[in-house]
C-alpha positions in Angstrom: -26.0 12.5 0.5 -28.0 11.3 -2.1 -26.2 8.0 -3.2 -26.7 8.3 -7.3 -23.8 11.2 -6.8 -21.8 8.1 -5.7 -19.1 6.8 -8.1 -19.9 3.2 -7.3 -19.7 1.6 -10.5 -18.8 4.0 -12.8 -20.1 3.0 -16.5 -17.3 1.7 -19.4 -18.8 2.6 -23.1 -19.2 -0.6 -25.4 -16.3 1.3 -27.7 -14.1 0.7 -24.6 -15.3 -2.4 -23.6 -14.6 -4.0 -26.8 -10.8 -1.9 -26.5 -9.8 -3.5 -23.3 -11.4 -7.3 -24.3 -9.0 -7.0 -27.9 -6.0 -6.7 -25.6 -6.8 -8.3 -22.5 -4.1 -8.9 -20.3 -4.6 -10.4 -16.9 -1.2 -8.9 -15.6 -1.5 -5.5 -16.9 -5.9 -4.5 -16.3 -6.6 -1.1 -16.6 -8.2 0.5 -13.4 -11.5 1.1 -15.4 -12.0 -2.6 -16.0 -11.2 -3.1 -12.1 -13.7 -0.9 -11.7 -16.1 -2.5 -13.9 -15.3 -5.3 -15.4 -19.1 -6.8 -17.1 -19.1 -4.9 -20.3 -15.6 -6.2 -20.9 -16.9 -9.8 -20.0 -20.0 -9.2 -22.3 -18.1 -8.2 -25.9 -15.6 -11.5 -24.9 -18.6 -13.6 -24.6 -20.4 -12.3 -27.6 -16.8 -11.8 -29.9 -14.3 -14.1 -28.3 -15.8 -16.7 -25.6 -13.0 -18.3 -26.0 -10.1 -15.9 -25.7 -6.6 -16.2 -26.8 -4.4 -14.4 -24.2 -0.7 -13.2 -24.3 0.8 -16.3 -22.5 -1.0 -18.7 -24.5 -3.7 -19.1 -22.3 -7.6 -19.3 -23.0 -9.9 -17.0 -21.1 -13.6 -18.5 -21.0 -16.6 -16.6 -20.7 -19.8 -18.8 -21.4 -22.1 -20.2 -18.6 -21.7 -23.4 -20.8 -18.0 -23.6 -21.1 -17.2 -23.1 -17.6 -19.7 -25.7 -16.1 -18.2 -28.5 -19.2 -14.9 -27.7 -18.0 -16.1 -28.2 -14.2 -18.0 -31.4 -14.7 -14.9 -32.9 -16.2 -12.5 -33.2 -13.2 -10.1 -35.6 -14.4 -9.3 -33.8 -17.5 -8.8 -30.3 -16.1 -6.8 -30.3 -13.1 -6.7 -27.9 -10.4 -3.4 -28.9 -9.2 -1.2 -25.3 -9.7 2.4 -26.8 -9.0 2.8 -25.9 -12.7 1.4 -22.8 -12.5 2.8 -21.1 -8.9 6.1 -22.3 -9.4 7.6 -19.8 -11.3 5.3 -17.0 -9.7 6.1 -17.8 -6.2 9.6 -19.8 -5.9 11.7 -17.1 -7.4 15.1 -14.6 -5.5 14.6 -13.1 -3.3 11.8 -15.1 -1.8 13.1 -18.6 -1.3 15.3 -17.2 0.7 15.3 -16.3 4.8 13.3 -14.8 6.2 10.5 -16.3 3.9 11.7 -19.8 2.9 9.5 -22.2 3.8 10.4 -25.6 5.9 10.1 -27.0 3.1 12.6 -24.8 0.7 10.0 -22.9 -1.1 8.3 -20.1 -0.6 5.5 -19.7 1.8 3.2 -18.6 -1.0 3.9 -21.5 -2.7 3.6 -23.9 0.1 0.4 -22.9 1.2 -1.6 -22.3 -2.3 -0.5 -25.5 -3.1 -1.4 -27.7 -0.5 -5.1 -26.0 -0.2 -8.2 -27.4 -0.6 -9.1 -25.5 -3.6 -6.1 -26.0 -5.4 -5.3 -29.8 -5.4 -7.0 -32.9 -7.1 -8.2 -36.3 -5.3 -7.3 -38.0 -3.3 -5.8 -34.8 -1.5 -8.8 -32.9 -1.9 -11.1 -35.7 -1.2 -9.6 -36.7 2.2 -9.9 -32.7 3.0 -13.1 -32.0 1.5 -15.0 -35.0 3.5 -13.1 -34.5 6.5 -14.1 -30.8 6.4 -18.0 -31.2 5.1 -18.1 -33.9 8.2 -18.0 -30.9 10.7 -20.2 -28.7 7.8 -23.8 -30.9 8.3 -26.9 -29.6 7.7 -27.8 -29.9 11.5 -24.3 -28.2 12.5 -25.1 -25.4 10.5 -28.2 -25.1 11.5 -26.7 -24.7 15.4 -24.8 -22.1 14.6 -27.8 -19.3 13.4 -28.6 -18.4 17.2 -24.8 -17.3 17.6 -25.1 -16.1 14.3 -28.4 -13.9 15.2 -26.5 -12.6 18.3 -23.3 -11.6 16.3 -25.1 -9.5 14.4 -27.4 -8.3 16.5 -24.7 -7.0 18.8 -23.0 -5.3 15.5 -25.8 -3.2 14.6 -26.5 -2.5 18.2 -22.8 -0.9 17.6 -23.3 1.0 14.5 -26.8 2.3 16.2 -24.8 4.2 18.6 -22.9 5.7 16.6 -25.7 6.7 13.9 -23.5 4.6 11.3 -20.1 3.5 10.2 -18.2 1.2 7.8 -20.2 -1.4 6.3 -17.3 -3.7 5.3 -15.0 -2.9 8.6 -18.2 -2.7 11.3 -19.7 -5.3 9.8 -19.6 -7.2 6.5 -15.7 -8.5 7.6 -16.5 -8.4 11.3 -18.8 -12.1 10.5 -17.1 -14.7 9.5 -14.0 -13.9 10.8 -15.8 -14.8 13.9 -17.9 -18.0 12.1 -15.3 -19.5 10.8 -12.9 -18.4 14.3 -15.3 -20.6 16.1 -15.5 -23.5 13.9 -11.9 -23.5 14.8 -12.4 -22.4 17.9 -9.6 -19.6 17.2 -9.7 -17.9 21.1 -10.9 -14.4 20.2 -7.7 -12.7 21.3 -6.7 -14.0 18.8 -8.7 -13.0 15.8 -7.8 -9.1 14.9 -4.4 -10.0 12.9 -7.0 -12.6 10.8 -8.2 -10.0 7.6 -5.1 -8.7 7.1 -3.3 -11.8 6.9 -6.3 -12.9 4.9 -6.1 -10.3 1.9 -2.4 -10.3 1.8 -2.8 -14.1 1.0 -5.2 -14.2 -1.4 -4.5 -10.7 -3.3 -1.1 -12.4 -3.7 -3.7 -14.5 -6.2 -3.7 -12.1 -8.4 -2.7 -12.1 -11.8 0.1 -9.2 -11.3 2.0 -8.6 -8.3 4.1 -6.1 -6.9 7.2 -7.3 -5.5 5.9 -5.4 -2.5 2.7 -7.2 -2.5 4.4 -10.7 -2.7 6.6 -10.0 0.2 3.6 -9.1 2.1 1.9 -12.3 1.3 4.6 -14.3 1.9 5.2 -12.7 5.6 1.4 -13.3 5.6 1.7 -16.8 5.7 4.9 -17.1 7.4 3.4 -15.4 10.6 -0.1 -17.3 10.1 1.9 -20.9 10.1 3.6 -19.9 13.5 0.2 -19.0 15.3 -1.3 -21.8 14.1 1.5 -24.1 15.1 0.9 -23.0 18.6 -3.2 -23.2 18.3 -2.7 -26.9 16.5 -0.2 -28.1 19.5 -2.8 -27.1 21.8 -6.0 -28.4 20.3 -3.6 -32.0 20.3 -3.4 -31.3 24.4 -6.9 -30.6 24.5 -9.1 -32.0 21.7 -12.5 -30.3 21.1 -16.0 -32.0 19.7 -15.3 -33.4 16.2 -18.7 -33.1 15.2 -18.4 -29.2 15.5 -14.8 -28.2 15.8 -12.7 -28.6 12.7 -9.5 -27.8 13.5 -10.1 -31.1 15.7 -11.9 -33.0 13.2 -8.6 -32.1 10.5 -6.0 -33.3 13.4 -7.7 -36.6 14.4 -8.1 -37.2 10.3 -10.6 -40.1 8.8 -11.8 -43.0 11.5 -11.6 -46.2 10.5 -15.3 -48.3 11.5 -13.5 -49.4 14.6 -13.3 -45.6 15.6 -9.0 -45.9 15.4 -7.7 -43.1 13.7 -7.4 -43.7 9.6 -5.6 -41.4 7.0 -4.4 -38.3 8.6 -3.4 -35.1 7.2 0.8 -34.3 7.4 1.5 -31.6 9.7 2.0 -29.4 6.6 -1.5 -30.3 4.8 -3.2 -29.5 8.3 -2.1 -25.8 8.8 -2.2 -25.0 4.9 -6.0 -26.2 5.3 -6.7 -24.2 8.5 -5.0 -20.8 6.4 -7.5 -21.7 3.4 -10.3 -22.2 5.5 -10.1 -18.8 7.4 -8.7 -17.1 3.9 -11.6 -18.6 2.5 -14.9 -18.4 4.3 -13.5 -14.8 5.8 -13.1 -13.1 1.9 -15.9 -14.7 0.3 -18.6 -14.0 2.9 -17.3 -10.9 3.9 -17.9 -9.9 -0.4 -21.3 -11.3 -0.8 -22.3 -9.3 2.9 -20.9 -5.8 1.2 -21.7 -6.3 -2.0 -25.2 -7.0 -1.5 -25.5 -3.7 0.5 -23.6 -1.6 -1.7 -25.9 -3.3 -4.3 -29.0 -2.2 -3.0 -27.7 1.8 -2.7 -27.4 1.7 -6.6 -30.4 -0.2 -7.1 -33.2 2.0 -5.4 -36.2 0.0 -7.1 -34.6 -3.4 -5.8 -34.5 -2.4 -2.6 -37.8 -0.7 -1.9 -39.4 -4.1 -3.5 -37.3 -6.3 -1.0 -38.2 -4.5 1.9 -41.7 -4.1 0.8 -41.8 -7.9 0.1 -40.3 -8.9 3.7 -42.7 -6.7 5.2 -46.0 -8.4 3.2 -44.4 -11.6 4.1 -46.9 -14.1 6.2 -44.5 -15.6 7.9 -40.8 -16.1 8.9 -40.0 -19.3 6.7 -41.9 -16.8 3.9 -39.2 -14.4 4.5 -36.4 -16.9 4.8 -37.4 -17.8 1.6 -37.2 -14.3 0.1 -34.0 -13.7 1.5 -32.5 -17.0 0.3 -33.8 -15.7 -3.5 -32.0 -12.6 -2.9 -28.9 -14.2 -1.1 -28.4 -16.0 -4.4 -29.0 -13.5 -6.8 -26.8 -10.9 -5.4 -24.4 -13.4 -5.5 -24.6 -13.9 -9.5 -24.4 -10.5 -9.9 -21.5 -9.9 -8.4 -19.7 -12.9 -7.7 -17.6 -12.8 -4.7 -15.1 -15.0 -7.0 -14.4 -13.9 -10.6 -12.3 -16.0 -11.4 -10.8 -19.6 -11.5 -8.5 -21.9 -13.5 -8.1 -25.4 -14.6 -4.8 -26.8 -16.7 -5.7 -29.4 -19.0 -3.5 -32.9 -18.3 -4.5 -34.4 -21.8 -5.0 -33.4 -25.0 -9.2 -32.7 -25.4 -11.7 -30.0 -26.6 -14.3 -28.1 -25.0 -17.4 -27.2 -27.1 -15.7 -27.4 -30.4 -12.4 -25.7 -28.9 -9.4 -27.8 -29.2 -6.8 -27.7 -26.2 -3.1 -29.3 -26.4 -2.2 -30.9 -23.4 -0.7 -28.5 -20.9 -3.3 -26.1 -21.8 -4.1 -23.2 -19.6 -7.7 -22.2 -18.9 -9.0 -19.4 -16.9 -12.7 -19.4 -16.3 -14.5 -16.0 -15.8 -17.6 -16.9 -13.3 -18.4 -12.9 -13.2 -18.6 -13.2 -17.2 -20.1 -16.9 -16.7 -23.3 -15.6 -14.1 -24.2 -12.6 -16.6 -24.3 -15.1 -19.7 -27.8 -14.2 -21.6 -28.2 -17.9 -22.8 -29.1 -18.6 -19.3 -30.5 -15.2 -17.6 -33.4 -13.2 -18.5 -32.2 -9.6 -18.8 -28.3 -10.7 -16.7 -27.3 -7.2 -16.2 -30.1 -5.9 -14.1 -30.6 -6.8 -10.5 -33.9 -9.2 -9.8 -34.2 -10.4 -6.4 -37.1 -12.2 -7.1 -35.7 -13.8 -9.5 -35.8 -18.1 -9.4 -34.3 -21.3 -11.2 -30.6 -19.2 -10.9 -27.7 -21.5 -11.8 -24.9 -18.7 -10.8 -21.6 -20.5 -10.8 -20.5 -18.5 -7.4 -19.5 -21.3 -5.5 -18.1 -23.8 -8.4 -19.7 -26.4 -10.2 -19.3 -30.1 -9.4 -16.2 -31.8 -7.3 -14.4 -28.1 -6.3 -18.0 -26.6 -5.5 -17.3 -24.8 -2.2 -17.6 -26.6 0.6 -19.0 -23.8 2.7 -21.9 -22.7 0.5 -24.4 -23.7 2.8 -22.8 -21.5 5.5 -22.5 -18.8 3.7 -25.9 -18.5 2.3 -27.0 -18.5 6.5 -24.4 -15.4 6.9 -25.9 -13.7 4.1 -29.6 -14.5 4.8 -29.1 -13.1 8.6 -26.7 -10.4 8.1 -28.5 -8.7 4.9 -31.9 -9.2 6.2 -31.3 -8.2 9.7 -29.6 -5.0 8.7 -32.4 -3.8 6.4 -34.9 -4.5 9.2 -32.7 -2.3 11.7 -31.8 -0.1 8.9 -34.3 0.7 6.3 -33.3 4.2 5.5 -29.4 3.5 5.3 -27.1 5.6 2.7 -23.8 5.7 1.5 -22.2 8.8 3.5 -18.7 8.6 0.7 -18.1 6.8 -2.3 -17.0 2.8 -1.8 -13.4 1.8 -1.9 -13.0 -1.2 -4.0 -10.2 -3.8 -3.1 -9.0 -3.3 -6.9 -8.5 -7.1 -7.8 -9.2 -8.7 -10.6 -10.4 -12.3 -9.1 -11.9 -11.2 -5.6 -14.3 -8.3 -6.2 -14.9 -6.4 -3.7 -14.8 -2.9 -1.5 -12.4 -2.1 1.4 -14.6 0.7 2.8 -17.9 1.9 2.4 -18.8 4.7 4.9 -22.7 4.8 6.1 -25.1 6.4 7.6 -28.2 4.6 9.1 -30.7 7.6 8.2 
């Protein structure tokens, strides 16, 4: 089928574009700015970078607003008691069978005791305990299983001349990275994406009642697995240096090697959901994305494959890959979205925020800003110096980047080699969110 029949990412007229961004709601988006959401993104930035929304909130588009409001940690917090509250700790769901140990609901117990959602010291203590298992050396261990992993997935999807490229393959790795740095028994691992999406889409801006009781079952039945896995692992401790689930239950060492500052039992398996929920949606985005990317830009992909081919040697072709890794991920960020709350009164290029104030910051809008990219809505995977803001900027920037770069590298560059001549056999599903983009399905064929 020839893929330009594809409804990929269907094109929204400037008219429309500038429609939607006048009345731009975050909990009422029409399907067509779902769908795609950049020309929306670039009237804001060029009409309203910093937009006034219905609640009162401000929606940021610019490169340079989002990294000022990054750099300055201690002014805009990314603690969201304020914000989740209401959302999450409302009848019928602080009530059995969802209520938390701790009388709210599970939603609102996890999101805000994750990593990504709480200030220092909380976030310091998890962050360095977490980058401690996350070294350069460690990560570098883990690209032989990596290279195996996929290698045994496309040995699959040979067989069968094709078949899902987010189910068969784009999900299917780091579920099973970030399983093992937790050391998640593979029995185990099949109920992981489900749980996963339920959690996060319940992130969104607007939720279904049907949607939050899913997430909130989500975690519920997450918590009581890992309970088990965590009472184990206390039994039978694993390495430290590569096992994190052991590295988060032992906690900090003090120089005489006695245990220091440990997590409570409730900031331990909140951190194990976020780093599964985490380094499973992200990585599994960039992986199908980048694929789905390459069917709608023809050009890109002949050069890239015509590049790795020319290339003189394998660090040469690392090197491409890692150009292309990070491109792909500006262009369509894995994360569109994030948000800060202003603690004191302040101002942020010349815009003046009350204390209390709400921001969210658009990183989609943010990586196709053209004060910092030459020509931002095409796709160049040559292209160098890229700043994208795909991982966060300063204190919050993801703790995993490094990791997930290796996925991409070896998953995107190892399918083109197996699969030159792959197409689109149906049109993507997208996941239809607003913050995560991403597809749900994306039937292939490898010739």
């Amino acid at each position: 089928m020839n893929t330009s029949t594809l409804n990929i990412t269907p094109p929204l007229s400037s008219e429309r574009a500038k429609e939607i961004a006048q009345s731009l709601d975050l909990r009422a988006l029409p399907r067509d700015f779902l769908d795609n959401p950049y020309p929306v993104y670039a009237a804001l930035r060029e009409a309203e970078p910093f937009k006034r929304m219905p609640d009162g909130s401000y929606f940021l588009t610019r490169h340079a607003d989002l990294v000022a409001v990054y750099r300055d940690a201690k002014v805009f917090s990314s603690d969201k008691q304020v914000e989740f509250g209401p959302k999450y700790n409302h009848a019928p769901f602080n009530q059995a069978p969802f209520a938390a140990t701790s009388g709210v609901a599970p939603l609102f117990e996890h999101h805000t005791n994750s990593l990504v959602f709480n200030d220092p010291p909380l976030h310091t203590r998890v962050r360095r305990l977490i980058m401690g298992a996350l070294t350069r050396r460690a990560i570098e261990a883990m690209e032989p299983g990596l290279i195996q992993l996929v290698n045994s997935l496309l040995d699959q999807m040979a067989a069968k001349g094709g078949g899902d490229l987010i189910e068969d393959f784009a999900s299917a790795i780091p579920v099973e990275i970030i399983g093992n740095l937790l050391d998640v028994p593979h029995a185990d691992r099949e109920p992981l994406r489900a749980w996963s999406l339920a959690i996060l889409g319940a992130l969104e801006p607007a939720l279904t009642p049907e949607q939050e009781a899913l997430g909130n079952r989500s975690v519920t039945e997450f918590l009581a697995y890992l309970r088990e896995l965590v009472a184990e692992r206390r039994l039978h401790p694993g390495d430290p240096e590569h096992d994190v689930l052991t590295r988060l239950i032992q906690g900090e060492k003090n120089s005489d090697q006695t245990t220091g500052e440990a997590l409570s039992e409730v900031e331990l398996l909140q951190n194990c959901v976020f780093l599964l929920n985490a380094g499973h949606e992200t990585t599994t985005n960039l992986i199908g994305n980048a694929l789905i990317s390459l069917q709608e830009w023809p050009e890109q992909r002949l050069g890239l494959m015509s590049d790795l081919k020319q290339a003189p040697s394998d660090e040469a072709k690392q090197q491409l890959l890692d150009l292309a890794v990070d491109e792909f991920l500006r262009f369509e960020s894995s994360n569109q979205l994030g948000n800060r709350r202003a603690v004191q009164a302040t101002q942020v290029n010349g815009l003046e925020l009350p204390a209390g104030t709400l921001v969210t910051l658009c990183i989609g809008a943010a990586n196709r800003d053209p004060a910092v990219y030459e020509n931002p809505e095409q796709l160049n995977l040559r292209r160098t110096g890229n700043k994208h803001l795909a991982f966060g900027f300063g204190i919050h920037q993801c703790a995993g980047l490094s990791l997930a770069r290796l996925e991409g590298r070896i998953a995107i560059g190892r399918f083109l080699q197996r699969f030159p001549n792959y197409q689109l056999t149906q049109a993507p599903v997208r996941g239809g969110r607003a913050r995560f983009r991403g597809f749900l399905n994306a039937p292939f064929s490898t010739r």
